[in-house]
Jmol script that loads the backbone (N, CA, C; Angstrom):
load data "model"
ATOM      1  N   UNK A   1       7.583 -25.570 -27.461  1.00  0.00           N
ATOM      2  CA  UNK A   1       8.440 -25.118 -26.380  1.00  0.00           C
ATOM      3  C   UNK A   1       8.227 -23.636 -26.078  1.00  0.00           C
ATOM      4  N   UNK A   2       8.195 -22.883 -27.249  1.00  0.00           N
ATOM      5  CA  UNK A   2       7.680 -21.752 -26.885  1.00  0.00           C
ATOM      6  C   UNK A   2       6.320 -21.215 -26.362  1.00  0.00           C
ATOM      7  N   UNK A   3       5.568 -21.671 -26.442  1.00  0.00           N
ATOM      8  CA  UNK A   3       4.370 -21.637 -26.007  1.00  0.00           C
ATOM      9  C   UNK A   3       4.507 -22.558 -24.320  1.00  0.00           C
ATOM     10  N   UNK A   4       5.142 -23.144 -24.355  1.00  0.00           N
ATOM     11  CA  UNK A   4       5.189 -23.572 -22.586  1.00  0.00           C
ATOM     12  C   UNK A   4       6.000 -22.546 -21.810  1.00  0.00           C
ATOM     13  N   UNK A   5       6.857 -21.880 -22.367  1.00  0.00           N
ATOM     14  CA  UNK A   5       7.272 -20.694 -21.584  1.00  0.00           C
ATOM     15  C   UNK A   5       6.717 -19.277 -21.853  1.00  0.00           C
ATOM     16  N   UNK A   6       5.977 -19.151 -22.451  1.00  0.00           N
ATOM     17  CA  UNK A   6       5.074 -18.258 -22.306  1.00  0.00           C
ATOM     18  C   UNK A   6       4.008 -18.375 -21.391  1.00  0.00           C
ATOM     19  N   UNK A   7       3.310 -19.802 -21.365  1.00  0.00           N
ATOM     20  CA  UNK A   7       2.603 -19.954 -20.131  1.00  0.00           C
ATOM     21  C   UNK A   7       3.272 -19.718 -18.546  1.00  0.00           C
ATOM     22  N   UNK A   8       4.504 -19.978 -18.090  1.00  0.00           N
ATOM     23  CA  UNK A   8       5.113 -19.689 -17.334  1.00  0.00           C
ATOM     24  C   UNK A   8       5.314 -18.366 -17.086  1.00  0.00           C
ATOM     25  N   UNK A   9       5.712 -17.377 -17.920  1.00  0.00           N
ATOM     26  CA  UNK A   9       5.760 -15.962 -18.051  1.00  0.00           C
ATOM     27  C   UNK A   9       4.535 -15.523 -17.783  1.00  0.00           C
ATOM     28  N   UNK A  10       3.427 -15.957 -18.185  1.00  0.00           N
ATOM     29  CA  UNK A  10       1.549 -15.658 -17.557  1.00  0.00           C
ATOM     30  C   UNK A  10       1.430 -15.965 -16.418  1.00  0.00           C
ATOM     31  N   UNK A  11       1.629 -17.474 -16.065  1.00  0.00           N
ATOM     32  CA  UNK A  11       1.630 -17.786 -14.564  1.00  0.00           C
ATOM     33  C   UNK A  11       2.483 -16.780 -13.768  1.00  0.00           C
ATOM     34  N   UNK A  12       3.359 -16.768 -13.912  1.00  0.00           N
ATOM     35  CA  UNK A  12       4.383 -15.685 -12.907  1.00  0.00           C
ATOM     36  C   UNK A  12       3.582 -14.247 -12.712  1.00  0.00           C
ATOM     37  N   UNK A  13       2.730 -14.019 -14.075  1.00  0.00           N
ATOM     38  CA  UNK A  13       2.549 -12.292 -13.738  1.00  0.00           C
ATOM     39  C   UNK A  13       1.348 -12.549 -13.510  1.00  0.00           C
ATOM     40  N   UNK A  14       0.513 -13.764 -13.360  1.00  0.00           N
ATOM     41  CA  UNK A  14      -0.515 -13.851 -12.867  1.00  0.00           C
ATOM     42  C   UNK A  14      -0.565 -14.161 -11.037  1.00  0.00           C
ATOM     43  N   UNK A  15       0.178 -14.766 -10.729  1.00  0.00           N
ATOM     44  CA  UNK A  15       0.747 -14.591  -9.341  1.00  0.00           C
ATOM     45  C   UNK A  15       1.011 -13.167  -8.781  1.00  0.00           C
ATOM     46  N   UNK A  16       1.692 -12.825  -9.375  1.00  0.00           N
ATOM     47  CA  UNK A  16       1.718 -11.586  -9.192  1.00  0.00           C
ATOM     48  C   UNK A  16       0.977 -10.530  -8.790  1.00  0.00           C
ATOM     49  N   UNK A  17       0.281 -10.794  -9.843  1.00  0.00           N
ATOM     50  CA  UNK A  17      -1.267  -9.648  -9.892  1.00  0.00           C
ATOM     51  C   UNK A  17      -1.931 -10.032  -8.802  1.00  0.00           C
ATOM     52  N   UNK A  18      -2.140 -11.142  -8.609  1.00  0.00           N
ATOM     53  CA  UNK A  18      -3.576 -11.807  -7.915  1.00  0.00           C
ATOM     54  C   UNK A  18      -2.915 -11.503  -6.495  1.00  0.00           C
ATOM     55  N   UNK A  19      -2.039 -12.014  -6.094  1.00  0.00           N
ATOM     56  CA  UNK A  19      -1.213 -11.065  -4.549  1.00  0.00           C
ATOM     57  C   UNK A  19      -1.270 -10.145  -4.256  1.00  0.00           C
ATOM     58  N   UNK A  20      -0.812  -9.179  -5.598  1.00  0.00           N
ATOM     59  CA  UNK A  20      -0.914  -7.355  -5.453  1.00  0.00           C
ATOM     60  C   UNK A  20      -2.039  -7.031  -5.231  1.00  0.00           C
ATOM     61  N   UNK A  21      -3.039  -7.739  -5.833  1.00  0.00           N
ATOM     62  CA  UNK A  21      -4.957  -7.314  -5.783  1.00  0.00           C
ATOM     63  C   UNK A  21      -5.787  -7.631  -4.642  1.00  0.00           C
ATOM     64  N   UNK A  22      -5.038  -8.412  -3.600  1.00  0.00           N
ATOM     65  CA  UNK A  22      -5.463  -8.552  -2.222  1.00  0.00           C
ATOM     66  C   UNK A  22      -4.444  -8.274  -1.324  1.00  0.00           C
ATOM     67  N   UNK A  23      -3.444  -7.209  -1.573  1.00  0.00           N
ATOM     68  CA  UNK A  23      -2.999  -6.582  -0.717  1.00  0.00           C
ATOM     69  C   UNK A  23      -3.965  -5.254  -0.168  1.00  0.00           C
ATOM     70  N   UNK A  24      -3.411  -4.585   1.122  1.00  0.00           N
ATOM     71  CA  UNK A  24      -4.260  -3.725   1.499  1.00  0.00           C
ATOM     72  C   UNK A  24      -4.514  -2.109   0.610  1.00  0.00           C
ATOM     73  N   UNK A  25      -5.505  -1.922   0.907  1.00  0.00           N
ATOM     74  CA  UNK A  25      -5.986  -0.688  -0.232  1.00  0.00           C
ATOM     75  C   UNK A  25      -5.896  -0.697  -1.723  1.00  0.00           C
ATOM     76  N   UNK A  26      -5.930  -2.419  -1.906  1.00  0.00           N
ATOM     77  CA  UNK A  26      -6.019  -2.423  -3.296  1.00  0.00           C
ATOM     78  C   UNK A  26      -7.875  -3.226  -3.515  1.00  0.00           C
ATOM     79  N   UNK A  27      -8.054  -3.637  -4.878  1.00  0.00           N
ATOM     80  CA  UNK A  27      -9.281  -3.787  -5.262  1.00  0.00           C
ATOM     81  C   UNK A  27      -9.770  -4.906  -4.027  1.00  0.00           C
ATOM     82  N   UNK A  28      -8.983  -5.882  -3.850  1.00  0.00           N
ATOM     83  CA  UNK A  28      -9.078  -6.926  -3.281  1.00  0.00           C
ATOM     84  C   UNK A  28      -8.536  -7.126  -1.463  1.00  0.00           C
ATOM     85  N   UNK A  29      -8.606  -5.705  -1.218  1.00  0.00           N
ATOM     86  CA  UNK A  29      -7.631  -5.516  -0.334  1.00  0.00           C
ATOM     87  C   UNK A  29      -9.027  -6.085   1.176  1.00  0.00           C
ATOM     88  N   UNK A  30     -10.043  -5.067   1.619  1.00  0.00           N
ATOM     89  CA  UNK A  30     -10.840  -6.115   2.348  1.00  0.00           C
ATOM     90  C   UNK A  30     -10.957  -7.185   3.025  1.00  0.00           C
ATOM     91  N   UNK A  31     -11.209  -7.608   1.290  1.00  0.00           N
ATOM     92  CA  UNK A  31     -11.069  -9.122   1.337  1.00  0.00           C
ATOM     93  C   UNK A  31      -9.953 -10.122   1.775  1.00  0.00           C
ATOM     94  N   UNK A  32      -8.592  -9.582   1.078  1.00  0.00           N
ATOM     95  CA  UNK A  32      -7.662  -9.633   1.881  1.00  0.00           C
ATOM     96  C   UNK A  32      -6.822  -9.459   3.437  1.00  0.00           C
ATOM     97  N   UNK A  33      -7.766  -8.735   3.847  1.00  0.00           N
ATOM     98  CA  UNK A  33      -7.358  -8.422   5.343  1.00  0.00           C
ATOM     99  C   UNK A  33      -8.512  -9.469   5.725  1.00  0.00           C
ATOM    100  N   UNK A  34      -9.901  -9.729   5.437  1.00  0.00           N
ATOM    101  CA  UNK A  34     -11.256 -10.652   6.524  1.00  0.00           C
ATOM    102  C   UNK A  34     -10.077 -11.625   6.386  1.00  0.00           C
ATOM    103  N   UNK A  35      -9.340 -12.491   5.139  1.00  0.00           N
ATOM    104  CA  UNK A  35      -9.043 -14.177   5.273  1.00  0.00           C
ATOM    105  C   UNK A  35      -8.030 -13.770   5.693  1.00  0.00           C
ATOM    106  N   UNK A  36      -6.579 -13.100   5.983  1.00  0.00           N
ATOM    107  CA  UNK A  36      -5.786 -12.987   6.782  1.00  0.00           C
ATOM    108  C   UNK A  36      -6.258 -13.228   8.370  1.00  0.00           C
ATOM    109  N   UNK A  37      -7.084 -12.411   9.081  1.00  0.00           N
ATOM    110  CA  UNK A  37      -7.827 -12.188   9.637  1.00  0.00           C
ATOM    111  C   UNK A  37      -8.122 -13.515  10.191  1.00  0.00           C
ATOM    112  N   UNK A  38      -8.704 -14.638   9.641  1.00  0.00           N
ATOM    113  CA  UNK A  38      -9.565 -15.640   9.357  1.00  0.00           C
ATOM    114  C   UNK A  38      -8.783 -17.173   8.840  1.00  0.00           C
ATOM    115  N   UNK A  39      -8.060 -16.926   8.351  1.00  0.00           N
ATOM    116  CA  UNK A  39      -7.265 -18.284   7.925  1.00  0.00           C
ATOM    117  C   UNK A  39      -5.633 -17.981   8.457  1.00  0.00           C
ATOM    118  N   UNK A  40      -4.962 -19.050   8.337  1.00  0.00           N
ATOM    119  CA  UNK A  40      -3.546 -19.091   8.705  1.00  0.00           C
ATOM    120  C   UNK A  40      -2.642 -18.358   7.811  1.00  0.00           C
ATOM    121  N   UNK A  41      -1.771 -18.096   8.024  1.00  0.00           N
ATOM    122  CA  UNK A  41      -0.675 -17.650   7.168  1.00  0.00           C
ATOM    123  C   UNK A  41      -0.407 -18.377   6.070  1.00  0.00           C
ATOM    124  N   UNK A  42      -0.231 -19.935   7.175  1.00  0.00           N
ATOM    125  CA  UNK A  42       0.762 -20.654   6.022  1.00  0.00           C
ATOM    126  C   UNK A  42      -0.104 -21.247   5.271  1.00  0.00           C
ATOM    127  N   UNK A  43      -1.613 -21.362   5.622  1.00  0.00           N
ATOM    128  CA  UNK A  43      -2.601 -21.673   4.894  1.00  0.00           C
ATOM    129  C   UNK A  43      -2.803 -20.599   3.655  1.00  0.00           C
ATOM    130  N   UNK A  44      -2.435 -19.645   3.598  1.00  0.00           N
ATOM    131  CA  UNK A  44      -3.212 -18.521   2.653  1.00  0.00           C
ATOM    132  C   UNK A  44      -2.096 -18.126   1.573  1.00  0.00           C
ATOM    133  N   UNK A  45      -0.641 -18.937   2.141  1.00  0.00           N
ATOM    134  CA  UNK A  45       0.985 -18.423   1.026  1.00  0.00           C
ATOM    135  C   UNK A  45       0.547 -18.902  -0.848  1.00  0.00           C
ATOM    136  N   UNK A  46      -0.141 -19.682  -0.749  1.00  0.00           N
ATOM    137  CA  UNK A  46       0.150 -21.026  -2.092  1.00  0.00           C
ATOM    138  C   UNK A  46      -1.400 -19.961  -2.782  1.00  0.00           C
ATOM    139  N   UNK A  47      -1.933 -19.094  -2.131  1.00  0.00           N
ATOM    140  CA  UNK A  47      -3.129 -18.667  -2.979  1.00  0.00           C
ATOM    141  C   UNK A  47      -3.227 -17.389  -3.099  1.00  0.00           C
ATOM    142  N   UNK A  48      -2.764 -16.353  -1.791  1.00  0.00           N
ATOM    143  CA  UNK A  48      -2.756 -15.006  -1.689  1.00  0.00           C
ATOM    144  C   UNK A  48      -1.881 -14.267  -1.305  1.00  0.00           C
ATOM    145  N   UNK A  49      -1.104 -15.205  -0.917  1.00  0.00           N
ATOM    146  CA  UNK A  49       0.032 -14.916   0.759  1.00  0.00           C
ATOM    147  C   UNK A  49       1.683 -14.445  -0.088  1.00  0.00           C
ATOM    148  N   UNK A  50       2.005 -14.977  -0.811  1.00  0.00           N
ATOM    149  CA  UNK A  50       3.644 -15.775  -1.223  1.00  0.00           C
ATOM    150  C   UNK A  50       3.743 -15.815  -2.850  1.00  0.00           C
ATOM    151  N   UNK A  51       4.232 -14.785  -3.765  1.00  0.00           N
ATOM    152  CA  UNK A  51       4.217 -14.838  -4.968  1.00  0.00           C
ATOM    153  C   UNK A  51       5.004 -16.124  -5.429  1.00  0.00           C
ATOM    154  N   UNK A  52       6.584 -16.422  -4.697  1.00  0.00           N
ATOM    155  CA  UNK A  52       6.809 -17.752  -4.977  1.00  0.00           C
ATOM    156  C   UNK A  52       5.989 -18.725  -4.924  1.00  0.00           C
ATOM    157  N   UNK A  53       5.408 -19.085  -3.394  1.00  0.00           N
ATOM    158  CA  UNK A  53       4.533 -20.243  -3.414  1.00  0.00           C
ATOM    159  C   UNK A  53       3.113 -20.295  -4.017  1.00  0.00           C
ATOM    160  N   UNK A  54       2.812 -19.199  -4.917  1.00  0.00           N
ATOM    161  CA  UNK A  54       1.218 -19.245  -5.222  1.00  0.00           C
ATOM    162  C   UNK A  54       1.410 -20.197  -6.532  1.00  0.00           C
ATOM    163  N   UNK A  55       2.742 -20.443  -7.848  1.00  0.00           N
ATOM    164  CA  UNK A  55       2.882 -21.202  -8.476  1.00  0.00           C
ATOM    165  C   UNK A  55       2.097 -22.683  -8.133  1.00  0.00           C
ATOM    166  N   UNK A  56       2.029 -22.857  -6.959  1.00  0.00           N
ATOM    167  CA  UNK A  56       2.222 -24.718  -6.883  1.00  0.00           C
ATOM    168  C   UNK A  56       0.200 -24.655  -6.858  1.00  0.00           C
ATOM    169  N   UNK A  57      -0.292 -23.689  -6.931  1.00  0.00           N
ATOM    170  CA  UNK A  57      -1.921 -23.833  -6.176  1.00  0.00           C
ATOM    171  C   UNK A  57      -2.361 -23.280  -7.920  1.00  0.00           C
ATOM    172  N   UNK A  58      -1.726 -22.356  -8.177  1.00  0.00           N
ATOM    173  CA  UNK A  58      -2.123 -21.229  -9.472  1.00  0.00           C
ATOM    174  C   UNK A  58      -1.574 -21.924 -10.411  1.00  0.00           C
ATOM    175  N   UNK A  59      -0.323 -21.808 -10.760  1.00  0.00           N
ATOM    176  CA  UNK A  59       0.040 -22.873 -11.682  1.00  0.00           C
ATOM    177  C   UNK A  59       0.132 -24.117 -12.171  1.00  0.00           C
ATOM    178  N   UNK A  60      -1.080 -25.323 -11.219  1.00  0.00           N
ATOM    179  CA  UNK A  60      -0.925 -26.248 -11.230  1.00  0.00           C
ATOM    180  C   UNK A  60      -2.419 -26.661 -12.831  1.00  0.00           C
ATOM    181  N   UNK A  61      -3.537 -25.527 -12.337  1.00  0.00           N
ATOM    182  CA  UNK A  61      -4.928 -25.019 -12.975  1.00  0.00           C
ATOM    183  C   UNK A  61      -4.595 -24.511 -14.361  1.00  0.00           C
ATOM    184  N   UNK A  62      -3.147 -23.311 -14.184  1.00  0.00           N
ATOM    185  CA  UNK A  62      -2.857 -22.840 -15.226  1.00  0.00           C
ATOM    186  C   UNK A  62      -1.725 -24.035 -16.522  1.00  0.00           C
ATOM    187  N   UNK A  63      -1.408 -24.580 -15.668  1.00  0.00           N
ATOM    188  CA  UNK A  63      -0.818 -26.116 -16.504  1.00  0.00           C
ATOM    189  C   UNK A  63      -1.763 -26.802 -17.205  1.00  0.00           C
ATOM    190  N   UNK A  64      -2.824 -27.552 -16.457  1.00  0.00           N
ATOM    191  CA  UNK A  64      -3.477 -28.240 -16.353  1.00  0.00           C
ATOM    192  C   UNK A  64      -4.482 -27.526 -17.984  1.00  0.00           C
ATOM    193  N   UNK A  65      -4.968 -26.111 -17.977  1.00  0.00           N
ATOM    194  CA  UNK A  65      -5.277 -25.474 -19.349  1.00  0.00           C
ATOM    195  C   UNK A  65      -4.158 -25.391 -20.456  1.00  0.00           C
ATOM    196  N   UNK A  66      -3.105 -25.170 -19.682  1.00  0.00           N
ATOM    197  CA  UNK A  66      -1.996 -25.145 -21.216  1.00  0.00           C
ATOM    198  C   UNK A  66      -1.793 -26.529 -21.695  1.00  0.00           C
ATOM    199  N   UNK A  67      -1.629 -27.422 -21.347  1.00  0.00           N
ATOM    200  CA  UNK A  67      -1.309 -28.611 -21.650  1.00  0.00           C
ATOM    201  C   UNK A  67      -2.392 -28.991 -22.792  1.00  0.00           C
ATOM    202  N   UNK A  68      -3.837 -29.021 -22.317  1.00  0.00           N
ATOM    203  CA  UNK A  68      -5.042 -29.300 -23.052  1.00  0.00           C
ATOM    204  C   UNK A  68      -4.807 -30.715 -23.192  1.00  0.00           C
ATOM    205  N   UNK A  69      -4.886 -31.891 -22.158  1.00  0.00           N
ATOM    206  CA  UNK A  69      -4.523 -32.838 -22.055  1.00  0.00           C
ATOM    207  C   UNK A  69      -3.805 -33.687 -22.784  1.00  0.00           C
ATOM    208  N   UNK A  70      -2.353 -32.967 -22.699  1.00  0.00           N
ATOM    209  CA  UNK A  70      -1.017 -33.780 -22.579  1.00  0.00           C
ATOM    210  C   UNK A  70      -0.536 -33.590 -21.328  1.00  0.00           C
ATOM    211  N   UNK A  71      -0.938 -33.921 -20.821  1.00  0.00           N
ATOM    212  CA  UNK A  71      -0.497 -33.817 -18.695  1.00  0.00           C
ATOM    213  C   UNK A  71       0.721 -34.876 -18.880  1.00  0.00           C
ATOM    214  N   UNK A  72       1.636 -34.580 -17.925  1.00  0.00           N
ATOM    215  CA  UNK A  72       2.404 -35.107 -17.802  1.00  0.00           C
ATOM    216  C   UNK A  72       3.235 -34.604 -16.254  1.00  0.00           C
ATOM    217  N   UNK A  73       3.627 -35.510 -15.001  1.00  0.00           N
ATOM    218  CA  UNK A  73       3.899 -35.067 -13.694  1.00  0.00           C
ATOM    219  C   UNK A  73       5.349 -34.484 -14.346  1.00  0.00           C
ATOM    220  N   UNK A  74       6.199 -34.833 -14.570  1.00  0.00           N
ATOM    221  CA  UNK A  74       7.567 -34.176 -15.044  1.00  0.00           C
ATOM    222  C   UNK A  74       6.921 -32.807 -15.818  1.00  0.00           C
ATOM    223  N   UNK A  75       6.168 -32.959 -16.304  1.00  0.00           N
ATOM    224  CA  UNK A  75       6.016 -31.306 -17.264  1.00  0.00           C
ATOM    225  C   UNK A  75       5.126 -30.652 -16.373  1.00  0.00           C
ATOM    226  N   UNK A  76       4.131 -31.059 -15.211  1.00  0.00           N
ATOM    227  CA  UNK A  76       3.658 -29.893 -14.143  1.00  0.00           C
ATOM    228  C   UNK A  76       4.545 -29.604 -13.364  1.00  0.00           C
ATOM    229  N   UNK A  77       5.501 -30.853 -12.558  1.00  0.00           N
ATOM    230  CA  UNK A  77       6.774 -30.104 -12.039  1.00  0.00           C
ATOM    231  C   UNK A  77       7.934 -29.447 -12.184  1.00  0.00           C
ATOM    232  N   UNK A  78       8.138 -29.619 -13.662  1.00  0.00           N
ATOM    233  CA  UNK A  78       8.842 -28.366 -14.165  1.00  0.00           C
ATOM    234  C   UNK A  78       8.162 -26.949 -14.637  1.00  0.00           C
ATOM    235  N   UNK A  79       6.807 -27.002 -14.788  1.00  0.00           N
ATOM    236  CA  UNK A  79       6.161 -26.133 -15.107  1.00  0.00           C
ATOM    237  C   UNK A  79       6.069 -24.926 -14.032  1.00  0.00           C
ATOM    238  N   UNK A  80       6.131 -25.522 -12.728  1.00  0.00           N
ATOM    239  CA  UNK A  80       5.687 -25.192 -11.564  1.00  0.00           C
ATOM    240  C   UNK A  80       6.589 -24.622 -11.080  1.00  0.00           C
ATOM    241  N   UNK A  81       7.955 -25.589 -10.995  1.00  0.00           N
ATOM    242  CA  UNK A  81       9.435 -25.032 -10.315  1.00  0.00           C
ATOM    243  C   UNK A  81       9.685 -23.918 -11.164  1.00  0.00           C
ATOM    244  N   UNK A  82       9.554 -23.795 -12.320  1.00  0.00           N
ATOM    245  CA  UNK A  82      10.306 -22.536 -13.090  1.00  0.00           C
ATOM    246  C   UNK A  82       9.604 -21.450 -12.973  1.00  0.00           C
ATOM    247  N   UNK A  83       7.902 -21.294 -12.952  1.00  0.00           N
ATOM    248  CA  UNK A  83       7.056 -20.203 -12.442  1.00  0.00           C
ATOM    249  C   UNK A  83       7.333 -19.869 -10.937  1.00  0.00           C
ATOM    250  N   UNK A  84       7.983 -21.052 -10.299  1.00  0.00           N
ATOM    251  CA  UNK A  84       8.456 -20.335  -8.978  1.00  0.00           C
ATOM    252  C   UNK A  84       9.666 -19.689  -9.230  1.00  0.00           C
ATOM    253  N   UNK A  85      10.569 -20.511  -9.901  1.00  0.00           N
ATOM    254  CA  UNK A  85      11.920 -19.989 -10.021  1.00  0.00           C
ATOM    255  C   UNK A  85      11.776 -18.559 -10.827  1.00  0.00           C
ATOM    256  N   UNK A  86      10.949 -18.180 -11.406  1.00  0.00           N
ATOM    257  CA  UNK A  86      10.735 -17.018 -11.966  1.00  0.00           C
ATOM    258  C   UNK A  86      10.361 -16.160 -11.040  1.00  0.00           C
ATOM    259  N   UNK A  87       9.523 -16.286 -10.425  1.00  0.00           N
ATOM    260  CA  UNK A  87       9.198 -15.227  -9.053  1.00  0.00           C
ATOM    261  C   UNK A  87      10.202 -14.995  -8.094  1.00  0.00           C
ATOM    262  N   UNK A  88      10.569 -16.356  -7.692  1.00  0.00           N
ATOM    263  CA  UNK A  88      11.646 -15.512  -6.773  1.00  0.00           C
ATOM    264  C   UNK A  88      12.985 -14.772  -7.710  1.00  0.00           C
ATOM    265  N   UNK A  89      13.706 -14.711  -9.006  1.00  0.00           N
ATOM    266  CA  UNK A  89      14.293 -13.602  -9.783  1.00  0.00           C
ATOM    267  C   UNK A  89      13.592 -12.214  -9.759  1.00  0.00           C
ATOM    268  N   UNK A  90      12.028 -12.384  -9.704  1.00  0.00           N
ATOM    269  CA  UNK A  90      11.614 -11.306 -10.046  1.00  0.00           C
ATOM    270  C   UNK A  90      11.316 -10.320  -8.277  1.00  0.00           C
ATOM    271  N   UNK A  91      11.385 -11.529  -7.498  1.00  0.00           N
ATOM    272  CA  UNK A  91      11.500 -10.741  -5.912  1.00  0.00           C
ATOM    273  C   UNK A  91      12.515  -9.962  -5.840  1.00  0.00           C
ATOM    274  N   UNK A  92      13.496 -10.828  -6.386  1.00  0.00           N
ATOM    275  CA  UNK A  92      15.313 -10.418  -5.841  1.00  0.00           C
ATOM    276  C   UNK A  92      15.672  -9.383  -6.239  1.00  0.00           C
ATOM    277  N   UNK A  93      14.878  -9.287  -8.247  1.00  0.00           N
ATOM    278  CA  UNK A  93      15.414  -7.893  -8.670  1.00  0.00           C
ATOM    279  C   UNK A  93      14.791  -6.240  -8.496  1.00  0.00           C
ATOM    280  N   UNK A  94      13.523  -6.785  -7.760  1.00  0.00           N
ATOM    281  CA  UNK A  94      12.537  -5.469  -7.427  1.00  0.00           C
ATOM    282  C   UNK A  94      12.216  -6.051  -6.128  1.00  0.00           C
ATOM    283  N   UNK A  95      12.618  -6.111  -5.168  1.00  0.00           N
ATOM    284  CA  UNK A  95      11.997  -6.557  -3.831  1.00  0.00           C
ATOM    285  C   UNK A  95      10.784  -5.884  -3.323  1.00  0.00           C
ATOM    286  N   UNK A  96       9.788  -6.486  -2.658  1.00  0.00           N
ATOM    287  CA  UNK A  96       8.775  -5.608  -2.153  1.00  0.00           C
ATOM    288  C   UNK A  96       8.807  -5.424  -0.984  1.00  0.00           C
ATOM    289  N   UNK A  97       8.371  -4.937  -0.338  1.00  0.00           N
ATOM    290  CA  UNK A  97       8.765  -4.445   1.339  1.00  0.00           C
ATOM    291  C   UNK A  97       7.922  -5.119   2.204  1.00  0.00           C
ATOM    292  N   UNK A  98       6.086  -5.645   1.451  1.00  0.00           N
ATOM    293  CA  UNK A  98       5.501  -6.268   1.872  1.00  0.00           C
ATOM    294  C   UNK A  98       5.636  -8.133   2.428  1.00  0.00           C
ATOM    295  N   UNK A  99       6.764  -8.398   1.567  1.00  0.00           N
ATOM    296  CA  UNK A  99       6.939  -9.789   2.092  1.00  0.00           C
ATOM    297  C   UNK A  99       8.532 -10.315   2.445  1.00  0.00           C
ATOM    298  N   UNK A 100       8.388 -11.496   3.300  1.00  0.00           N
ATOM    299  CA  UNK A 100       9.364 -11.618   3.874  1.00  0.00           C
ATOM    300  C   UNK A 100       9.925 -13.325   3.438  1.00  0.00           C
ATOM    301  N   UNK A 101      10.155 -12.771   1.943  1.00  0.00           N
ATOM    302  CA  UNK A 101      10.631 -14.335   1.023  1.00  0.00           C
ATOM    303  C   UNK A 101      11.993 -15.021   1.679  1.00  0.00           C
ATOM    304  N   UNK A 102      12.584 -14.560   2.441  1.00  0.00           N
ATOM    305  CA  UNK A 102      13.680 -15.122   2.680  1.00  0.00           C
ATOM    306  C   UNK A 102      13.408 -16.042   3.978  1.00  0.00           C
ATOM    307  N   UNK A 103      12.543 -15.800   4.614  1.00  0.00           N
ATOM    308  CA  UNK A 103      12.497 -16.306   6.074  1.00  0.00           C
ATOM    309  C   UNK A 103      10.519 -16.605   6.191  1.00  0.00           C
ATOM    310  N   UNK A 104       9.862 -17.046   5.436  1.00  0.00           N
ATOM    311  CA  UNK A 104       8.341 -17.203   4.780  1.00  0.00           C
ATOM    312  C   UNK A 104       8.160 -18.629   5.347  1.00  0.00           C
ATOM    313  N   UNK A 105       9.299 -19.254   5.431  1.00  0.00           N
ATOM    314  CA  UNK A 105       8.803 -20.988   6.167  1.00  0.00           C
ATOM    315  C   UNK A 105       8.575 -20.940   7.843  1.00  0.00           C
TER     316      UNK A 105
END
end "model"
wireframe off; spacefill off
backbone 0.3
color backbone group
């Protein structure tokens, strides 16, 4: 049990990172503006776009390694909801100015 919420705590700050790193004037930033640029919004939330929604694309890969095949759909969808449910706590208590989590659908 502990080790499944530690993976969640990785997933979350791995979301994290990987958003912050293709925002603009960061390492990934470029790159981040060509597929903005280039793909849809709502196409780009679940991978670059949406620290909540990058769980369901990021954390599905990062499950899929923690598990080490004990897969189970109840344990990726709780795996998933709580790495989201963790991001959006972690929006609410440090908000960023760059995204607009409340109104994102």
């Amino acid at each position: 049990m502990t080790d499944y919420l530690i993976w969640i705590l990785l997933t979350s700050l791995w979301c994290w990172g990987f958003h912050n790193a293709f925002e603009p004037d960061e390492i990934f930033g470029k790159i981040g503006d060509w597929l903005r640029s280039k793909i849809s919004e709502q196409v780009l939330k679940p991978f670059i776009g949406c620290p909540i929604c990058m769980p369901s694309v990021h954390g599905t890969f990062i499950y899929l390694h923690a598990c080490q095949g004990d897969y189970s759909v109840t344990g990726w969808l709780m795996f998933v909801v709580a790495a989201s449910g963790l991001n959006y706590v972690i929006y609410n208590l440090f908000p960023p100015t760059d995204i607009n989590v409340k109104n994102h659908y």
